[in-house]
C-alpha positions in Angstrom: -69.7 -47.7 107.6 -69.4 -46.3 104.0 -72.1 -49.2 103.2 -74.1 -48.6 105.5 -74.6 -45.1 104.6 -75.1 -45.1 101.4 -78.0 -48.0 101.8 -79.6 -45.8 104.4 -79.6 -43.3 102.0 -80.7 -44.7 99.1 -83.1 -46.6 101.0 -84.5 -43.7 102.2 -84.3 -41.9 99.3 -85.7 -44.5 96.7 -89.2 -45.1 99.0 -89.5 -41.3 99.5 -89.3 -40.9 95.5 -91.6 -44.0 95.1 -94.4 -42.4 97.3 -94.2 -39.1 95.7 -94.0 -40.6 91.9 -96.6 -42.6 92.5 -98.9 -40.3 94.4 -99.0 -37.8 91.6 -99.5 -40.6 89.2 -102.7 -41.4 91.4 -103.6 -38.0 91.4 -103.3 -36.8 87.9 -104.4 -40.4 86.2 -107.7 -41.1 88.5 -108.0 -37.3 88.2 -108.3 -37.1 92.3 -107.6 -33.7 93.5 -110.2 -30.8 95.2 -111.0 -29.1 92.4 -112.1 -31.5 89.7 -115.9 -30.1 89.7 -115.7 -29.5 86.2 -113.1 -32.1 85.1 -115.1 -35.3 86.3 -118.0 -36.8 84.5 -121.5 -37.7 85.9 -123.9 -40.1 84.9 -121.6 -42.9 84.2 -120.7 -41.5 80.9 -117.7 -42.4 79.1 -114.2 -40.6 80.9 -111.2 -41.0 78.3 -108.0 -38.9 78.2 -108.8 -36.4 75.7 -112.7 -36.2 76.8 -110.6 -35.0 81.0 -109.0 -32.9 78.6 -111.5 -31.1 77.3 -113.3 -30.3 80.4 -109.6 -28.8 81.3 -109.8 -26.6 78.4 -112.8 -25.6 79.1 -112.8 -24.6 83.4 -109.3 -22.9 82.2 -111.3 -20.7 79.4 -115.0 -20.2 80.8 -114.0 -17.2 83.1 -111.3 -15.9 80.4 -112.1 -13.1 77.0 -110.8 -13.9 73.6 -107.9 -11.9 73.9 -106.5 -13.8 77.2 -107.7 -17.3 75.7 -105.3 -16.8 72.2 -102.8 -15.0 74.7 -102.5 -18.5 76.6 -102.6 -20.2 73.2 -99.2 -18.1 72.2 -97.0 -19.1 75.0 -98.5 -22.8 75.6 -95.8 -25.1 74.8 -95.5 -26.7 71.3 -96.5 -29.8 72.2 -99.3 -29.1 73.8 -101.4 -27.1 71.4 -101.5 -29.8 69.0 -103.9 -31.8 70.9 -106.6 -29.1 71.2 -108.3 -26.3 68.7 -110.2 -23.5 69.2 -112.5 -22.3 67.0 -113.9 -18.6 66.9 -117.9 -17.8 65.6 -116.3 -17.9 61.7 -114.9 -21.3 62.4 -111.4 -20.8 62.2 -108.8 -21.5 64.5 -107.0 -18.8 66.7 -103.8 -19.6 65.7 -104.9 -19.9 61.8 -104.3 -23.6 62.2 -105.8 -25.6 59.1 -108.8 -28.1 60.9 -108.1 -31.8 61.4 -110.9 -33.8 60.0 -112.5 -34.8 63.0 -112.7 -30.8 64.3 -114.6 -30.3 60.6 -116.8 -32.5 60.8 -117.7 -31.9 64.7 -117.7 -28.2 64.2 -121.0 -27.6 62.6 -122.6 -30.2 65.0 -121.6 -27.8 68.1 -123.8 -25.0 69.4 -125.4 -23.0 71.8 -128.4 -25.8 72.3 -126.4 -28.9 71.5 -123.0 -27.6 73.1 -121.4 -31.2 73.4 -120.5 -33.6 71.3 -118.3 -36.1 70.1 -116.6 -38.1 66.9 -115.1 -40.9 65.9 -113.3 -41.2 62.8 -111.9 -44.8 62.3 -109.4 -44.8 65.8 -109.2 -41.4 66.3 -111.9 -39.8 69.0 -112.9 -35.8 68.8 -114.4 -33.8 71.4 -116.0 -30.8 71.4 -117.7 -28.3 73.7 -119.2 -24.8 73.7 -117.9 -21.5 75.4 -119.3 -18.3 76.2 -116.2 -16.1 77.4 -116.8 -13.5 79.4 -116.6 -10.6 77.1 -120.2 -11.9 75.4 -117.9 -13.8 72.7 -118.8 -17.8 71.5 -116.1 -20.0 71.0 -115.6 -23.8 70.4 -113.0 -25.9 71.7 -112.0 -29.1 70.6 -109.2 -31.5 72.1 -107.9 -34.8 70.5 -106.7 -38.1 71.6 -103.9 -38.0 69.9 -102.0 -35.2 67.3 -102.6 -34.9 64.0 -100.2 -37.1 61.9 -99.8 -40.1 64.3 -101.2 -43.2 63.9 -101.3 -44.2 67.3 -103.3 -42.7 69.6 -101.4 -41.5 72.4 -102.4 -40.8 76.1 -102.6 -37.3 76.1 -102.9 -37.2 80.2 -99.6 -38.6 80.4 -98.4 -36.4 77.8 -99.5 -33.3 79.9 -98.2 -35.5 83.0 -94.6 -35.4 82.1 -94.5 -32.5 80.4 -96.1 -30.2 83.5 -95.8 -32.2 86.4 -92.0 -33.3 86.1 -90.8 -30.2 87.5 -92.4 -30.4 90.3 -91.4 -34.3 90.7 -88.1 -33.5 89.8 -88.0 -30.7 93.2 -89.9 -33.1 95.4 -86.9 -35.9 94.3 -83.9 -33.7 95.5 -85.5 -32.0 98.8 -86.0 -35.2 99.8 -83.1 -36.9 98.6 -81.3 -33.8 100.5 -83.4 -34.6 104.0 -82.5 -38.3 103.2 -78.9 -37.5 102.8 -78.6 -35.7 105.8 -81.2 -38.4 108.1 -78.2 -41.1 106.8 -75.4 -38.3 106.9 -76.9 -37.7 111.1 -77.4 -41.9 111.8 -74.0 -43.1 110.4 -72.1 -40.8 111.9 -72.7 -41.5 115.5 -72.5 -45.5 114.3 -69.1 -44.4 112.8 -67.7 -43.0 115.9 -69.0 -46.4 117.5 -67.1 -48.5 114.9 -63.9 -46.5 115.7 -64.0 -46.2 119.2 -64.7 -50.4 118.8 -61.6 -50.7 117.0 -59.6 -49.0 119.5 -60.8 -51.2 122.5 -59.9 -54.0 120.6 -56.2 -52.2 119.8 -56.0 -52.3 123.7 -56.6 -48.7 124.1 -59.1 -48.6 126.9 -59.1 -44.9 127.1 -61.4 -44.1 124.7 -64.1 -42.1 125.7 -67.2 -41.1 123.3 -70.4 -39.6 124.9 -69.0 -36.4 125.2 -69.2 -36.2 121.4 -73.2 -37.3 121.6 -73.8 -34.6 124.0 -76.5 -32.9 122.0 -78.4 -36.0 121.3 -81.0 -37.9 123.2 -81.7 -40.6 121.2 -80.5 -44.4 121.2 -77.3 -43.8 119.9 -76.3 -41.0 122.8 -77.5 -44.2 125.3 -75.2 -46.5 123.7 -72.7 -43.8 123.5 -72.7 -43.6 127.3 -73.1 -46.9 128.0 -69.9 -47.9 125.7 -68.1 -45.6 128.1 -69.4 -47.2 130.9 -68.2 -51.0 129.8 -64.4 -49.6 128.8 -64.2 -47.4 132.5 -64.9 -50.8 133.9 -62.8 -52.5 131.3 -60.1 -50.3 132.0 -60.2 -50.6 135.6 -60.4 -54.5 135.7 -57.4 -54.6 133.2 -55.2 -52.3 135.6 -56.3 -54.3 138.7 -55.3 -57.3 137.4 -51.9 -55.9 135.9 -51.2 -54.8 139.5 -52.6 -58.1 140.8 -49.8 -59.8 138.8 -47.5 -57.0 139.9 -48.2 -57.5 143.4 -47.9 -61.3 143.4 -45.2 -61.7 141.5 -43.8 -59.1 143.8 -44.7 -61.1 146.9 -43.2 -64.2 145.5 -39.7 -62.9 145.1 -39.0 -63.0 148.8 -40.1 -66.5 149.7 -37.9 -67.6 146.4 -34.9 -65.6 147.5 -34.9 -67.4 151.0 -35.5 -70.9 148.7 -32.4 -70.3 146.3 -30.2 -69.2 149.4 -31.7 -72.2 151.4 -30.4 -74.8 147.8 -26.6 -73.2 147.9 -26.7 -73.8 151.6 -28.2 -77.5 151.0 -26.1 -78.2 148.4 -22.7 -77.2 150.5 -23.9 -79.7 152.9 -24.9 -82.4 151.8 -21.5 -82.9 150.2 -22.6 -84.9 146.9 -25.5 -87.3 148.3 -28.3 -85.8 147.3 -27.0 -83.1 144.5 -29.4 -84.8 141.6 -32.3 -84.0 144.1 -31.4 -80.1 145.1 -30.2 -79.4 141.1 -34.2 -80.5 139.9 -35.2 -77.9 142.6 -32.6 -75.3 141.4 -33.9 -75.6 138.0 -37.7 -75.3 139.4 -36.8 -72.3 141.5 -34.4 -70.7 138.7 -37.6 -71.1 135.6 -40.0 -69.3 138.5 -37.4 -66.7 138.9 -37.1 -65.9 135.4 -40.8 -66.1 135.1 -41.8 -63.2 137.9 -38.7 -61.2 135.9 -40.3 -61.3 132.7 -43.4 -60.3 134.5 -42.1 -57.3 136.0 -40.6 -56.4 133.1 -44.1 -56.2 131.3 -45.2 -52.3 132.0 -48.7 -52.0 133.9 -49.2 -48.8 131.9 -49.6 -48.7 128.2 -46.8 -46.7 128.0 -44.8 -47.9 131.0 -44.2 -44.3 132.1 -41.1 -44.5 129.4 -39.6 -41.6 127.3 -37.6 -42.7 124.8 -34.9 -40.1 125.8 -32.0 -42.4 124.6 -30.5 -43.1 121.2 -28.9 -46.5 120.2 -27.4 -47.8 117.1 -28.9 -50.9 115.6 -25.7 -52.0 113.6 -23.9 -52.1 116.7 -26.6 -53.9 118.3 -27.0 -56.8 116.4 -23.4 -57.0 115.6 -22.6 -57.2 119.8 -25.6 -59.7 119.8 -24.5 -62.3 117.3 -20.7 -62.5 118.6 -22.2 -63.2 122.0 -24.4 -66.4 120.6 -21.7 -67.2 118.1 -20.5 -69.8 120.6 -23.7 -71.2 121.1 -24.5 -71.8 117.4 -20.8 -73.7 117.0 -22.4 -75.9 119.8 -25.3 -76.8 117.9 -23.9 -76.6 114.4 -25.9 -73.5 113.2 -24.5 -71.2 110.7 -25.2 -67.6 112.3 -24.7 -64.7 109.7 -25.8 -61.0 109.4 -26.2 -59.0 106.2 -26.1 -55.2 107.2 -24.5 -52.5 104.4 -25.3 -49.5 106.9 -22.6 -47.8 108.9 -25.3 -47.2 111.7 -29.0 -47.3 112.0 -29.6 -45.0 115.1 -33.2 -45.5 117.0 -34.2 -43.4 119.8 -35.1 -45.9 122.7 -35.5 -46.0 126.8 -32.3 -47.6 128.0 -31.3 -50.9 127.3 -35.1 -52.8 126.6 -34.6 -53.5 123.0 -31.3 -55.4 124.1 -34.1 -57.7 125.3 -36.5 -57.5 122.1 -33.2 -58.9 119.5 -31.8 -61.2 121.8 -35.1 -62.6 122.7 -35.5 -63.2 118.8 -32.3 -64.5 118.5 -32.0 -67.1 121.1 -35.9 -68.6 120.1 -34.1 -69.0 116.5 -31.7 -70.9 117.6 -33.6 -73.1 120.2 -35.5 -74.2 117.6 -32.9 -74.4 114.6 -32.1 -78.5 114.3 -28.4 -78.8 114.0 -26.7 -77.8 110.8 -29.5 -75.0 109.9 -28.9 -71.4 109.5 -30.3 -68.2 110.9 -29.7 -65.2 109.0 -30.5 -61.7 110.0 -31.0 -58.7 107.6 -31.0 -55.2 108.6 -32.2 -52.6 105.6 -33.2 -48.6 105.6 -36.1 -48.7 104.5 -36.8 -44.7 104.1 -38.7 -43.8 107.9 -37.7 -46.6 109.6 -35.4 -49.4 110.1 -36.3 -53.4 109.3 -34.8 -56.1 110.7 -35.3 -59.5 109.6 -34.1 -62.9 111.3 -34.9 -66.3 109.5 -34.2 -69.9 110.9 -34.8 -72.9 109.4 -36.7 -74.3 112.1 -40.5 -75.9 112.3 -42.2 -72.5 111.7 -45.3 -72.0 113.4 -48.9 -72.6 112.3 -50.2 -70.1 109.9 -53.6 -69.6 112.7 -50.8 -69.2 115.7 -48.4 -66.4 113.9 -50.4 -63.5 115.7 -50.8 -65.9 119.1 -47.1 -66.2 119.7 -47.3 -62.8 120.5 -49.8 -63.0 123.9 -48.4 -63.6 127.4 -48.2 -67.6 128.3 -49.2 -68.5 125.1 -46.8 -71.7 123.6 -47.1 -73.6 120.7 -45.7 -76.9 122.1 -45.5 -76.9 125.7 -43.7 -79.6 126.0 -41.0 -79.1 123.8 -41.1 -75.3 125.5 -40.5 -76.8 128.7 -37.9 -78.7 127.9 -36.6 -75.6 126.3 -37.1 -73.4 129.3 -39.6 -71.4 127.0 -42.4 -69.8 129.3 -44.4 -67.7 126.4 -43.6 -64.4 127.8 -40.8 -63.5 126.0 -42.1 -62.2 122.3 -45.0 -60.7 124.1 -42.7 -58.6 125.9 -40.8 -58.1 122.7 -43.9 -57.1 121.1 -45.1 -54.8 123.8 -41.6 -53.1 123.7 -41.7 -52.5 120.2 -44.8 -50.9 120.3 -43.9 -48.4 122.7 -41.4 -47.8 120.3 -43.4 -46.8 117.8 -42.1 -50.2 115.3 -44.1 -53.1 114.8 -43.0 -56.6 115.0 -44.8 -59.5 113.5 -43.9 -63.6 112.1 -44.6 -64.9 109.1 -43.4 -68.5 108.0 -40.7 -69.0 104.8 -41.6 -71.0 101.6 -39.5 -74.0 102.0 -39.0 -74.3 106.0 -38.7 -72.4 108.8 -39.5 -68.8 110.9 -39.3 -65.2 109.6 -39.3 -62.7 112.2 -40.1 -59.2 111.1 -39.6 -55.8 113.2 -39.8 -52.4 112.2 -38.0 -49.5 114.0 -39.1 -45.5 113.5 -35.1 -43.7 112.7 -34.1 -41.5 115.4 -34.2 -38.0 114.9 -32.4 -35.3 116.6 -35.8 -33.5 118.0 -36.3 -37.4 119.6 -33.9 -37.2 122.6 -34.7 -33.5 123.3 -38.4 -34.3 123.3 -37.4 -36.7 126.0 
């Protein structure tokens, strides 16, 4: 949103300061403005810089005495006098200049009946007009195209145009790079309460509400505002109806599959060996949907399940408990099962028993998937405000574009191999939804040479946790 607005304001900015830069250029080189009476020339005569000049001089002295006239001469800026002269009835200057060549030679042609005239020495071009002030006194003004001493001859309206009008260019350019900044300041920010409320939909928080923050606006963005709340109230509904839709029917289906399992023990009893092959394939059918609907029910409708974690465990203990109960079960398949933890304990605050779940879930996918002879090594390390845990196989890995998807509800990589496996693709993504309402964050990466690296990270436990709870 940064880029955004900063082009909005510059945008902005840059065509404001165009238009104004160029409008004054217009209006001080084509000499367009109300009162330009005595500053434009008639009957298709000549119009040069230093002849607009002149007829300056001349509208700024007419209704001015000798005294004012020298005055304005004295605090005129340096620059500026040295493209004009004025000459009193002896013909000297006012300011006791010495006279360019050109003012010499056009000063004796100058008077009362021929009171304009001009002269051109080589490059350089002198004008020169009569004045009657209004005290009764005569004087003669003369301007230049360019100063005495350069070679060149200058452009004396853009002289006078950067030297007097920059200020006020200069003012123009910051109010309205000011107004700009706060147009882009006023535009971004509702789009930047968009953009974050965005990102929080797509975090799965479907709470978010923003029009209340738009409530003194009536423009487009205050609509989309309110329609944005609109789509996640609905959004949020339809997610909790169909959380409690799978609630419900997963519910509904324990019953019926209670009766089915008692029916097979019964069935198996009596049919005394003949058709055991047949009942065990049902078993296993009725056993995988009973540990599906578990797994289900075990996923919270509610973002945070109505938990507190108002219970403390130890992670050293944990893990250790964990890897003597599968240390039979990676003899069986010839996997070397080792843990690498230097910490006496590693308390977490937690809600019962559900991480239980989250490591042995981890655990049990390593070694499903570790070929005989591999190794799956866990780590646990303090690292500062929290706890990692690290647990590496040398199994197949996963594909770099699935790491994130072995994380969602159903979702398997081979399904297949994961039903052969008894793998259903719920278990990480209740592992990852119970992390999270831990306050850790679990994620999969794959290893260098071969295999799975299975990453969580646990907030430490502190004494304010379990009171909070």
């Amino acid at each position: 949103m940064t880029r955004l607005y900063l082009r909005v304001f510059l945008t902005f900015w840059c065509i404001t300061a165009v238009i104004i830069v160029t409008t004054n250029v217009i209006v001080h080189w084509r000499d367009i403005n109300p009162d330009n009476n005595l500053q434009r020339l008639r009957d298709n005569r000549e119009s040069e810089p230093a002849q607009r000049f002149l007829y300056q001089m001349v509208s700024s002295a007419i209704n001015r005495n000798s005294a004012q006239v020298l005055a304005d001469m004295r605090t005129m800026p340096e620059w500026s006098i040295r493209y004009f002269y004025i000459v009193d009835s002896s013909n000297r200057d006012l300011l006791g200049r010495p006279l360019p060549e050109g003012v010499q030679k056009l000063v004796a042609k100058i008077n009362p009946s021929h009171p304009f005239d001009k002269i051109i020495i080589g490059e350089e071009k002198t004008w020169g007009r009569h004045v009657t002030l209004n005290d009764g006194k005569s004087v003669k003004v003369f301007t230049l195209a360019s100063a005495e001493g350069e070679k060149s001859s200058g452009d004396i309206v853009w002289q006078l145009f950067i030297n007097n009008i920059w200020p006020l260019l200069l003012t123009s350019i910051l109010v309205s790079g000011t107004a700009c900044f706060f147009l882009a300041r006023h535009l971004a920010r509702g789009l930047s309460t968009l953009q974050r409320a965005t990102r929080s939909i797509a975090k799965g928080d479907l709470s978010v509400r923003i029009s209340q923050r738009f409530d003194k606006r009536r423009d487009e963005i205050a609509f989309l505002a309110n329609d944005f709340d609109h789509m996640a109230e609905r959004l949020e509904k339809a997610m909790a109806e169909q959380k409690r839709l799978i609630k419900d029917v997963s519910h509904e289906l324990r019953t019926p599959l209670a009766r089915l399992q008692v029916a097979l023990a019964l069935a198996q009893q009596r049919s005394q060996g003949v058709v055991d092959r047949e009942l065990e394939r049902i078993k296993q059918a009725a056993d995988y949907l009973n540990d599906v609907i578990s797994d289900i029910l075990a996923i919270p409708v509610l973002d945070d399940g109505g938990w507190t974690l108002d219970d403390t465990m130890d992670l050293t203990a944990l893990l250790s408990a964990l890897h003597e109960a599968l240390q039979a079960d990676a003899e069986q398949q010839s996997v070397n099962l080792t843990l690498h933890n230097e910490l006496h304990e590693a308390l977490v605050a937690t809600h019962g028993n559900m991480l239980v779940g989250v490591f042995d879930n981890v655990l049990r996918n390593a070694l499903r998937y570790t070929p005989n002879g591999g190794d799956i090594h866990t780590e646990l390390c303090d690292c500062g405000d929290h706890y990692q845990i690290e647990i590496h196989d040398t199994g197949p890995g996963v594909a770099d574009d699935q790491l994130a998807d072995i994380f969602h509800p159903f979702y398997r990589t081979d399904q297949a191999r994961d039903r052969e496996s008894g793998g259903y693709g719920l278990g990480l993504a209740i592992a990852q939804r119970t992390v999270a309402l831990h306050g850790g964050k679990i994620e999969a990466r794959n290893l260098p040479d071969a295999g799975l690296c299975v990453r969580i990270n646990l907030p430490k436990s502190h004494p304010t946790d379990v009171q909070n709870g």
